[in-house]
C-alpha positions in Angstrom: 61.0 -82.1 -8.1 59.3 -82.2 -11.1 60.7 -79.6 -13.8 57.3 -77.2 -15.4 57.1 -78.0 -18.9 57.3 -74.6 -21.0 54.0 -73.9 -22.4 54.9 -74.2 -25.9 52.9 -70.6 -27.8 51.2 -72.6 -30.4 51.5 -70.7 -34.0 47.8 -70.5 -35.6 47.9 -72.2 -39.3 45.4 -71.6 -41.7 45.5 -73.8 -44.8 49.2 -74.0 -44.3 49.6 -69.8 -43.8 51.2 -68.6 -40.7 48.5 -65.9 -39.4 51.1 -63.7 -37.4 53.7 -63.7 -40.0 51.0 -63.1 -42.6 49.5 -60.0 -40.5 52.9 -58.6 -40.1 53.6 -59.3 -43.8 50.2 -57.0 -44.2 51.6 -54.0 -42.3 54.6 -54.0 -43.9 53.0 -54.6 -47.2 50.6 -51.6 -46.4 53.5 -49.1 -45.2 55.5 -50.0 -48.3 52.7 -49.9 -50.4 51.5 -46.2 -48.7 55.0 -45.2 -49.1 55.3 -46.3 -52.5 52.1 -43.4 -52.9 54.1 -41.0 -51.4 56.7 -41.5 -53.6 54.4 -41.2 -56.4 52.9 -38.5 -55.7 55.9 -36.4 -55.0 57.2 -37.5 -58.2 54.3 -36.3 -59.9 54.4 -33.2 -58.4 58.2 -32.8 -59.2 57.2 -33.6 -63.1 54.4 -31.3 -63.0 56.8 -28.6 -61.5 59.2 -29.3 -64.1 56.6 -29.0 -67.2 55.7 -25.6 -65.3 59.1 -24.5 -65.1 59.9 -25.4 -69.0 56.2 -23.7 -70.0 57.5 -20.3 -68.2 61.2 -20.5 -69.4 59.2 -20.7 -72.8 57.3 -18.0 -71.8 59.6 -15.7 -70.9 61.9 -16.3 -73.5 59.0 -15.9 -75.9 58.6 -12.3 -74.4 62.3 -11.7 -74.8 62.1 -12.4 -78.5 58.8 -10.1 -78.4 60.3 -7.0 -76.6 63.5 -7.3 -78.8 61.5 -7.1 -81.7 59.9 -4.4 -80.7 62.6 -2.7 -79.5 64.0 -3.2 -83.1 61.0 -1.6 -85.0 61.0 1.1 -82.6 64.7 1.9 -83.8 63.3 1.4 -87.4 60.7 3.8 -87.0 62.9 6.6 -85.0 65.3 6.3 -87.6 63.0 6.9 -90.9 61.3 9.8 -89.3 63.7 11.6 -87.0 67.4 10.4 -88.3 67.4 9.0 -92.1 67.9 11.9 -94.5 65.4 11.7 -97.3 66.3 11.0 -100.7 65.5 13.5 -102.9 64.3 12.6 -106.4 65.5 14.9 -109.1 65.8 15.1 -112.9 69.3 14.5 -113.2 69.5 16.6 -116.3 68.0 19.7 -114.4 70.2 19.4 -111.7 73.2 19.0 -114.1 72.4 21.3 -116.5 74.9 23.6 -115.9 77.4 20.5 -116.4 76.4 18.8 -119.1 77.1 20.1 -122.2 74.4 20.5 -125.2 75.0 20.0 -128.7 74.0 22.8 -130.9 75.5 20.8 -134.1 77.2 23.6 -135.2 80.3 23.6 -137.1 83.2 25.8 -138.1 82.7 26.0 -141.5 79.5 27.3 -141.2 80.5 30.2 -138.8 83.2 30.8 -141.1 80.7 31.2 -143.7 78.7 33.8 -141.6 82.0 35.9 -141.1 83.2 35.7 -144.5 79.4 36.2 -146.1 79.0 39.2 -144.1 82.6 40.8 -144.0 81.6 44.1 -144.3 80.6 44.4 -140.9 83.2 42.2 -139.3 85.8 43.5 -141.2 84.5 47.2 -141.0 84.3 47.3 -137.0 87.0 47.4 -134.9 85.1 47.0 -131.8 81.2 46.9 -131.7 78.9 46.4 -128.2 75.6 45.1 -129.1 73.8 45.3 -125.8 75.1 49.1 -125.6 75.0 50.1 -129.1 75.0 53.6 -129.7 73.2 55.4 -132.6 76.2 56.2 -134.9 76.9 52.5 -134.4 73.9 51.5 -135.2 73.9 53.7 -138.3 77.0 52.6 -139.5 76.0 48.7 -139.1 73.2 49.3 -141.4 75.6 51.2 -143.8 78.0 48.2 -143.5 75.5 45.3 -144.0 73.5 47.2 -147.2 77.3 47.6 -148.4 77.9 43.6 -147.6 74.8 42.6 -149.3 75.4 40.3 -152.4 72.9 42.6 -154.6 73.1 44.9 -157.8 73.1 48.6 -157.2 70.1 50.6 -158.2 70.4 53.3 -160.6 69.7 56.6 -159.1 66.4 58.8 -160.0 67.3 61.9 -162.2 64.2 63.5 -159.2 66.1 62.3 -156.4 68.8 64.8 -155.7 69.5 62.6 -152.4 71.1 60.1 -154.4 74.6 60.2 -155.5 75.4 57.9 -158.3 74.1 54.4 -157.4 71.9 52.8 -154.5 70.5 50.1 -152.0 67.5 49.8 -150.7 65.8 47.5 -148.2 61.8 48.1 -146.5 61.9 49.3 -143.3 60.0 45.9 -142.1 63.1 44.0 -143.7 65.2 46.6 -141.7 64.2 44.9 -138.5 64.0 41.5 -139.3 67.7 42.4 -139.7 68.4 43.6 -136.6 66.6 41.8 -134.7 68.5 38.4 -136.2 72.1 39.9 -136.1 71.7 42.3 -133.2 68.4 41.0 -131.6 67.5 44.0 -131.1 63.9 45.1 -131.2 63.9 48.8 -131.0 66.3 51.4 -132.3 66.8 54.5 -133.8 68.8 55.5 -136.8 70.8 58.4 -137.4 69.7 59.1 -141.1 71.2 61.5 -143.3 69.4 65.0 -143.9 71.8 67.7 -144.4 73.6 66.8 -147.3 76.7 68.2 -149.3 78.6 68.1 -152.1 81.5 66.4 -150.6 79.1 63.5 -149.8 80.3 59.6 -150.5 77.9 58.0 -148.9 74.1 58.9 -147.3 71.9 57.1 -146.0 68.1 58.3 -146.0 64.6 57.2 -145.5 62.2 57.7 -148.6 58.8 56.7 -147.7 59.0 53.0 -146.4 62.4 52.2 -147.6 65.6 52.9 -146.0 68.3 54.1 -149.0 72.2 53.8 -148.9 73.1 55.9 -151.3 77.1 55.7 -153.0 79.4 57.9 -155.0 82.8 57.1 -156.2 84.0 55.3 -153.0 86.8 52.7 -152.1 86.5 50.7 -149.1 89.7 49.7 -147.2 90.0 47.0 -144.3 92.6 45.3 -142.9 94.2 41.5 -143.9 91.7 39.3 -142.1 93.4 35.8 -141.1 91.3 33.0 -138.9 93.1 32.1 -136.4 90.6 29.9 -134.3 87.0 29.7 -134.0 85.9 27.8 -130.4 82.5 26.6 -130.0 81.1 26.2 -126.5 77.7 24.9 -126.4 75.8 28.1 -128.1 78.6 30.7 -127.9 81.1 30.9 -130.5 84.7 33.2 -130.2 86.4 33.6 -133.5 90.0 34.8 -133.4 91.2 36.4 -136.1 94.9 37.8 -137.0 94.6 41.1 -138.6 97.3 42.6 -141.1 98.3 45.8 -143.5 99.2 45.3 -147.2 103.1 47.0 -147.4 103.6 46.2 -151.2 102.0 43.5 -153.4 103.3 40.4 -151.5 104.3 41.8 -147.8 101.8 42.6 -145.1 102.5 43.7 -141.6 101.1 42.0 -138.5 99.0 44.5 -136.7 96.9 42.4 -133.8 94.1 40.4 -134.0 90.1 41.0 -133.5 88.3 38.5 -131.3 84.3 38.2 -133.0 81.9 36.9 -130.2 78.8 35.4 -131.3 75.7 33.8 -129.8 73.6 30.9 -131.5 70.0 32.3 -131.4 66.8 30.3 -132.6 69.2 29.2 -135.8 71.2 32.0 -136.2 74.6 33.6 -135.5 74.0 36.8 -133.2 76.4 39.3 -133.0 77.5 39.8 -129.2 80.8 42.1 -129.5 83.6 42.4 -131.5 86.8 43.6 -130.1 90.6 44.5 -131.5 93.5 44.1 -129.9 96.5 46.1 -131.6 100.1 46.3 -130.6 
């Protein structure tokens, strides 16, 4: 028996290419190829998901920054209208005033002066109120300070039967110039002198405008008057001064001291009070 020859599945060549491998070679080209998309494509879309991730990170951390700001100027603002205490701009020297001192320029000697130049009242008084002065201090104050004056005494006129031997006389006008600078006072009465007698040393009368201090035979006698101190603070001066009594020609006997407060008044010494302290 003759053996069938195997039909023998001729391969179809064109110009030297194998058809059926070439077609296979085609689909799997064409899966690979449409894979190759796929992959693409979702890589695209996983790069384009990134770059949206990154824009809202930026976002939101943009918005962060924003609302932390603002959170920050609205502390700010709470803070300068409801919590910071204002600063209050002041005149330092107004405020102070009552700290810092004030020169007056004035010195010692020249208070010393104004004691020693009008020692017939200091010396005279023993203690002397000027805010509460009363009349017969008032009276004697003029006495003391026509006395103190560093003028010539006035013959008296043979008409005047008023005056005793010899006299002073200042103008009413000048009167309270005077007591308005030593006393500041700016009205007063005076005590004149109108029943007079024989006995008289001293009177002290009004003849027309002019206020007369009229004198006798008369010796005035005051205590040893010793400065002890003289303080100056700002405008008010204290003078302290040791007062003595004459025992014999070179022996005197301590006997307290007088204190002599005065105020500095539009350029002048003005007499507050004078007070004396004895043993």
């Amino acid at each position: 028996m003759s053996k069938k020859k195997k039909k023998n599945k001729n391969k179809k060549v064109l110009n030297g290419i194998d058809l059926v491998n070439n077609k296979e070679e085609l689909e799997i080209k064409k899966i690979y190829e449409k894979e190759n998309i796929i992959s693409k494509s979702d890589n695209d879309i996983k790069k384009d998901s990134s770059i949206n991730d990154k824009i809202q990170s930026f976002i939101s951390i943009l918005f962060t920054i924003i609302i932390f700001l603002a959170l920050i100027l609205l502390i700010i603002v709470l803070y300068n209208n409801y919590l910071k205490k204002e600063e209050v701009k002041c005149d330092v020297n107004k405020v102070c005033q009552d700290y810092i001192k004030k020169d007056y320029k004035i010195k010692e000697d020249d208070v010393v002066k104004f004691i020693k130049l009008n020692r017939g009242i200091f010396y005279s008084f023993d203690n002397l109120d000027a805010k509460n002065i009363k009349s017969e201090e008032l009276t004697n104050f003029i006495v003391y300070y026509l006395l103190s004056l560093d003028t010539d005494y006035l013959e008296c006129d043979q008409d005047d039967s008023r005056c005793l031997i010899s006299k002073k006389e200042i103008s009413y006008n000048e009167l309270k110039e005077i007591l308005k600078k030593y006393l500041n006072i700016d009205n007063f009465q005076v005590a004149y002198t109108y029943e007079f007698n024989d006995t008289d040393t001293i009177r002290l009368y009004q003849d027309g405008d002019k206020i007369v201090l009229s004198v006798g035979e008369i010796m005035l006698q005051t205590y040893k008057h010793d400065f002890v101190d003289v303080l100056i603070d700002e405008d008010n001066i204290r003078v302290i001064m040791a007062l003595s009594k004459k025992i014999d020609d070179s022996n005197y006997s301590y006997l307290g001291y007088k204190t002599i407060n005065l105020k500095y008044f539009h350029n002048n010494f003005v007499i507050n009070s004078i007070e004396t302290h004895f043993n």
